[in-house]
Structures are given as C-alpha cells and as structure tokens.
N, C-alpha and C positions, 0 to 999 in steps of 0.2 A: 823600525817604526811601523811599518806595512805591516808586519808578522804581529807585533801589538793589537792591533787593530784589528786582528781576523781573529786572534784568540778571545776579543772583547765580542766581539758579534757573537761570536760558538759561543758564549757563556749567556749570553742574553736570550740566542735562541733558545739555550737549553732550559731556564730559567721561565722563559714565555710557556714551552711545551707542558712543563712542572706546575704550572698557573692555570691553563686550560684545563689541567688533565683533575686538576683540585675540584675546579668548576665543575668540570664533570660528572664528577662523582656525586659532589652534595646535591646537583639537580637528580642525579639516580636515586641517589637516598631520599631527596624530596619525594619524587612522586612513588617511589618500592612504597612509602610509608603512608602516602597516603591511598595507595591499595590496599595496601593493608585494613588501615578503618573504614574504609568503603566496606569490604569484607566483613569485617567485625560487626558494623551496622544491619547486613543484611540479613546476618546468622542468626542476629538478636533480635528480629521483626520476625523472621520466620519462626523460631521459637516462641516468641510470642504468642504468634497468632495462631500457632498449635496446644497453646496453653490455654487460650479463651475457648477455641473452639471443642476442645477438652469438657472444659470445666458446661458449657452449652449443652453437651450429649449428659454429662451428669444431672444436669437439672432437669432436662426432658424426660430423662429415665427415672430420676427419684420421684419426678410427679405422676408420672404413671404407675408405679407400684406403689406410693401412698393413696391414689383412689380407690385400688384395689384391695389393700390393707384394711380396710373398714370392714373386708368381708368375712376374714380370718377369724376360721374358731366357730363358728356357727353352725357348723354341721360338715361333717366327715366329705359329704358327696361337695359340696362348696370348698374343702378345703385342697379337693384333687382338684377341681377345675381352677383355682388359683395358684397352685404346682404346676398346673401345664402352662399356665398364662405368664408366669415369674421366667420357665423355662425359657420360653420364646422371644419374651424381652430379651433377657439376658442374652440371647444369640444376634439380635437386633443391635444390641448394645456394643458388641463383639465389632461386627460389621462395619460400623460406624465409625469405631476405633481406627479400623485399619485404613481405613478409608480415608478418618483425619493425617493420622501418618503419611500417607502419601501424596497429600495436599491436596486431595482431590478439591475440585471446585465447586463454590459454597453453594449453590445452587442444587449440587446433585446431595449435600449433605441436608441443606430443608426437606427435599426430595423426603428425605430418608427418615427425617424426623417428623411428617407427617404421616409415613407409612408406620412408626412405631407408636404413635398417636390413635392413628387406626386400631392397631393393635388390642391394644388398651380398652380402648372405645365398644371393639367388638366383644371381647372375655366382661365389660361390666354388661353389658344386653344380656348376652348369657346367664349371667349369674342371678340378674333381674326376673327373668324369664323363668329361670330353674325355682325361683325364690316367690314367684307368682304360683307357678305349677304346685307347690310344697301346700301355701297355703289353704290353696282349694282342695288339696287334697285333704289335708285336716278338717278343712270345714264340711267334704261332703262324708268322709271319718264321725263325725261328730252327729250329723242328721240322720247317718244310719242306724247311728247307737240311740237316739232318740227314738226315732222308730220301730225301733227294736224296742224299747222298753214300755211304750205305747201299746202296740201288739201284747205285748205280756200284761200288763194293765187291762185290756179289754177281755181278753182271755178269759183273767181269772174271774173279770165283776160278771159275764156272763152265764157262768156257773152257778151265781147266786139263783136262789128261787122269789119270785114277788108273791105277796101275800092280796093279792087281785081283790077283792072284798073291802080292804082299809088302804087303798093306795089310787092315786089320781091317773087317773086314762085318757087319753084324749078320743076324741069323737070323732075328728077328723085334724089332719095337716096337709098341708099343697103347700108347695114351696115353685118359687115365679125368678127368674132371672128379669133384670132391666139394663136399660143403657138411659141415665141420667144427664137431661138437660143441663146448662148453664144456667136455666132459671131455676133448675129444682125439678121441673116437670118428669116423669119419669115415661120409657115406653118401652115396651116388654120387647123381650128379645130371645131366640136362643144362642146365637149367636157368641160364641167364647172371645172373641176380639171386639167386640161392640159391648158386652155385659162391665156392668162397673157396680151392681148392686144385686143381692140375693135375699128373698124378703120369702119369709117363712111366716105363714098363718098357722095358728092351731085353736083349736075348740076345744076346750077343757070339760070335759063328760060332768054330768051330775052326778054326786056318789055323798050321801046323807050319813055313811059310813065312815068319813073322811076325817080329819081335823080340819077345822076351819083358820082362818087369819093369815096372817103373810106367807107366801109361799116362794122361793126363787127355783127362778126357770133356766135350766142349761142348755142353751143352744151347740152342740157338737159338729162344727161343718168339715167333712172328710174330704179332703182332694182326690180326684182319680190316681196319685200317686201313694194315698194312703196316710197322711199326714194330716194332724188336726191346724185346723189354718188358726192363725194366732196374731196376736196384734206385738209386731217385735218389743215396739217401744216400752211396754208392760212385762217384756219375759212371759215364760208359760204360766198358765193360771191354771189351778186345778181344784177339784171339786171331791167330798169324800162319799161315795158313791154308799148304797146299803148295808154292802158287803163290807164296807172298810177297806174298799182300794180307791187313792186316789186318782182322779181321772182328768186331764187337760180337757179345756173346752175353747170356744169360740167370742161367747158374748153368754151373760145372765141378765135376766129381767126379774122383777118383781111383780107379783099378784095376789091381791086381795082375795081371798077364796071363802067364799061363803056355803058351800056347799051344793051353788046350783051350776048351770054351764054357764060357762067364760071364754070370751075370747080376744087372742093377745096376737099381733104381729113383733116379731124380731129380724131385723134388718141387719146384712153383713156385705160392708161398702170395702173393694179393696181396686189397685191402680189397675190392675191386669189379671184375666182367669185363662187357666188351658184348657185345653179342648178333652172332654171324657165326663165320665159319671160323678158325681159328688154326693156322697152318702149325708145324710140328715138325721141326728140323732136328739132328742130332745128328754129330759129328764128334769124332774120336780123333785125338790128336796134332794135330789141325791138317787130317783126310783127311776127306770126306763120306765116313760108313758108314752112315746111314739118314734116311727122314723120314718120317714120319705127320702125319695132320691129324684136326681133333676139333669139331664144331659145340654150338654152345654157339646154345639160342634165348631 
C-alpha cells in the first residue's frame, strides 16, 4: 500500500512539472510574439517617416527648378547659367538624400532645405541681373545706331547749297535757359540741375524776295551728346529738308510771313538737362536760316 502511494505522488509530481513547463512556454511564445510586432511596428514608422521625408526634398527641389524653368530657351548665355544652377541643386538634392537615409534629425534637414532654397534664390538674381544687363545693352545698341544715322542725315543735308536771295534768314537768335516756378513764373538760369526750360527767340529778316503765307518753323535742339532731344511719347518726328533728306527735329511752329521782319519764341520744357554745350538749329520750310548754342554747367 506504501509502495502505491509513492508511485501515485512520482506520477503527480511528474504531471505538475509537464503543466508548469506548458505554462512556460506559452507565456515565452506570448511575449517572443509580441516583440516581434513591437518590432514590426517600429520598422513600419521608420519607413515611413523616410518616405515623407523623401517625398519633402522632392517637393523642395521640384519647386526650385520650376522657378527656374521659365528661363530656359531664351538665350545661349542664360541657358549655361541655368546648367550650372540645375548642377548644383541636383548635388543638394544628393546630400539631402543621404542624409534622409541616415535619419538624420529633422532640424538639420530644414537646415538643409533652406540652404537649397538659397540656392535657388541666388541663380534667379543672377539670371535677373544678366537679363537687366542684356536689355540695356540693346537699348544703348539701338541709340547708337540712331545716332549714327542722324550724323549721316545732317551730313549729307549740309552739302546742299541755299539759294540766299529767295530763302528766309534770321536777323538774329539768343537762345536763354530757365528754372520754372510752380506758378509759371520763369528765372533764367545756367545752371544744368535747376534748368527745366529752354526758350529760343528768333527775328525773321525782311526778304520782299521770299514767298509769303504760312511758314513752319523747325526747332533742332542738339544735346552735348549729340542727340536730337525728342518728345518720346510722339516717336521721332522728322522734317524733308531742301535737299530731300529727312531730318529729326525737336518742336515746329507756325508763321505767318508776310514778307517783313517777324518775331517768334519756341520753347523746349524737359524733367532734367546735362551739363555741356547744346547746339541750336532752326530751319523754315525745310531751309537752315539760323543756329545758336547755349552752355548749360
């Protein structure tokens, strides 16, 4: 009966151990398992959040080569400077890359995307800059080739011979610089920073040789650069001189000519004059009858 009884314990013990050791286990397999998705969760956040910050630097970088893209095509010397500017993104861009990769911390990545922003920022100034420079160039291109064909213009009209006996002369011109009141009032000046008006007198000679009735008068005011000053908003005006060249002018007036002496003021009002000589050229019908000059310092 004894011997019963210790074989029934040994079989219970062993039975208990067999129970424990089950327990055992499934609490192992519990928590094995759920390290596991603990893991699985972190792997999938970190992923993630290298996939926004990814797709972040793409956006930064496609909007800085679309500002830039407006420039493209425009001119050979703009289209190197937007080669080297795409270059240097694109190395930016590189950087930033690796840099996501390693997780670096998002602070040093704004960093990074204001310095490619920069980037950017600097090549459109540039481009701006280059694309200022271009146009002045054309435009002072453009004033010299005017000038130039002005000079050849006056050239050839002074070659012409006048027929002095059947053509109008003046008797005298004085030509006066002013600086114009707010009310109107005028007070002479020579002064090239204070001048805002240049008022040209002439006396019309008596000549019974003449044709009488309406006459137009051509005021020609020369700048010390050599340039006939002109009223933009009109374009160039010109006049067919005796010879049959046409010739730019300043201002025309009208005069009734009767065959005795007459006299005319013509006034030439502009915002700002430079400092030098201004030649005066005055012409009836189309004929040189006078010139004066006026220094202005």
């Amino acid at each position: 009966m004894q011997k019963e009884n210790r074989s029934k314990n040994i079989l219970i013990t062993i039975l208990s151990l067999l129970l424990l050791a089950s327990v055992g286990g499934n609490v192992f397999q519990f928590f094995q398992n759920k390290q596991i998705l603990i893991l699985k969760e972190y792997v999938t956040e970190q992923v993630d959040s290298i996939t926004i910050r990814k797709q972040e630097l793409e956006m930064e970088f496609s909007k800085a080569i679309e500002d830039l893209e407006q420039y493209k095509g425009r001119s050979a010397e703009l289209d190197s400077l937007l080669s080297e500017a795409y270059a240097k993104l694109e190395d930016q861009r590189k950087q930033i890359s690796r840099l996501i990769e390693t997780k670096q911390d998002y602070q040093v990545l704004q960093q990074r995307y204001a310095e490619l922003r920069k980037t950017a920022d600097m090549y459109l100034q540039e481009i701006e800059k280059l694309t200022t420079e271009n146009k002045q160039l054309k435009y002072e291109n453009t004033e010299l080739s005017v000038a130039l064909n002005q000079t050849k213009e006056v050239n050839k009209d002074l070659k012409g011979k006048v027929d002095v006996a059947s053509k109008l002369k003046l008797s005298n011109i004085s030509t006066k610089s002013y600086n114009v009141k707010s009310s109107g009032k005028e007070k002479e000046t020579d002064k090239a920073a204070k001048t805002e008006r240049i008022t040209v007198h002439i006396v019309v000679d008596a000549n019974s040789l003449a044709s009488t009735g309406n006459k137009t008068v051509y005021l020609r005011l020369i700048s010390p650069d050599g340039y006939v000053l002109g009223d933009v908003s009109q374009g160039v005006r010109k006049f067919t001189s005796e010879s049959g060249t046409e010739l730019p002018y300043s201002r025309s007036v009208s005069i009734n000519y009767d065959g005795s002496k007459l006299s005319k003021s013509i006034t030439w009002d502009q915002d700002a004059f430079t400092k030098g000589v201004y030649q005066v050229e005055i012409y009836i019908d189309g004929v040189m009858a006078g010139t004066d000059k006026i220094t202005l310092y």
